[in-house]
C-alpha positions as MATLAB code, in Angstrom:
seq = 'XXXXXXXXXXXXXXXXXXXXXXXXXXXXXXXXXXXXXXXXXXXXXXXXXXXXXXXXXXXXXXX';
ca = [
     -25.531  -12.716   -9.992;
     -27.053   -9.531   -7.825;
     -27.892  -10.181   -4.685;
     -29.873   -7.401   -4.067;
     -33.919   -7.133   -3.896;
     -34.549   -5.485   -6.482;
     -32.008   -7.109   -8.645;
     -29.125   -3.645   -9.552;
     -29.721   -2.773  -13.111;
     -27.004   -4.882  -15.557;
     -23.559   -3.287  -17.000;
     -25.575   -2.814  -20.303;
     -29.046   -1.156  -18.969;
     -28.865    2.775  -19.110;
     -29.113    3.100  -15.882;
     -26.018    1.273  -14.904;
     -25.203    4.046  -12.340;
     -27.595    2.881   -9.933;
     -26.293   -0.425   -9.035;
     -25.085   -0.627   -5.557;
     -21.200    0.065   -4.298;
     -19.686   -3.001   -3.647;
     -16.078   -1.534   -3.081;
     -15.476    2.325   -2.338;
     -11.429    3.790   -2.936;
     -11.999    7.796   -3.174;
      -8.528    7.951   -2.522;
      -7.879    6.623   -6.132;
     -10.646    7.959   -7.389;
     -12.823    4.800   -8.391;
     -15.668    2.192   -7.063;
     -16.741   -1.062   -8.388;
     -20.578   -1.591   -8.678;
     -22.664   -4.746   -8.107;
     -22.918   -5.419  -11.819;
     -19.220   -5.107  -12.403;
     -18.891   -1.617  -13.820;
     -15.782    0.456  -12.457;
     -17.137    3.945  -11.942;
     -14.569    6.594  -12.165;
     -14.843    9.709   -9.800;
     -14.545   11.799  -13.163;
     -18.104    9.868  -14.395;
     -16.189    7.924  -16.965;
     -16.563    3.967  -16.681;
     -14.815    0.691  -17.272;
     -17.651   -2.005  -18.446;
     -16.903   -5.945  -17.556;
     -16.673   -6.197  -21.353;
     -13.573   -3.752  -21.287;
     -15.738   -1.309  -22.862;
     -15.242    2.348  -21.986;
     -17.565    5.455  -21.713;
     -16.001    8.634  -21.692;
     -16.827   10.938  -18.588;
     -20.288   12.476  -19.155;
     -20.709   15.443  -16.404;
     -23.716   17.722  -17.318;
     -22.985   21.077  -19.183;
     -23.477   23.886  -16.602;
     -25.622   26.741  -17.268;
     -24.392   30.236  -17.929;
     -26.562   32.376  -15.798;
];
């Protein structure tokens, strides 16, 4: 289904993330990935299955 060389990692793999950006809309917040995952500007995600993953920012430090 990817079109890309190398082939963007599938909605399952871990790395997910790293698929390309097929459509971009900062202004709501969201962008829809080669592989069909809606990634939320928050880091949480919509899966083509309708699964979702709950926003997953890294802990910051205390200094």
């Amino acid at each position: 289904m990817c079109p890309h060389d190398p082939v963007c990692p599938s909605a399952e793999a871990p790395d997910r993330e790293a698929a390309r950006t097929l459509a971009s809309h900062p202004e709501q917040g969201w962008s829809l990935l080669c592989n069909g995952v809606v990634l939320f500007e928050d880091t949480g995600e919509l899966l083509p299955s309708g699964t979702v993953i709950a926003p997953h920012r890294p802990a910051v430090g205390a200094a």
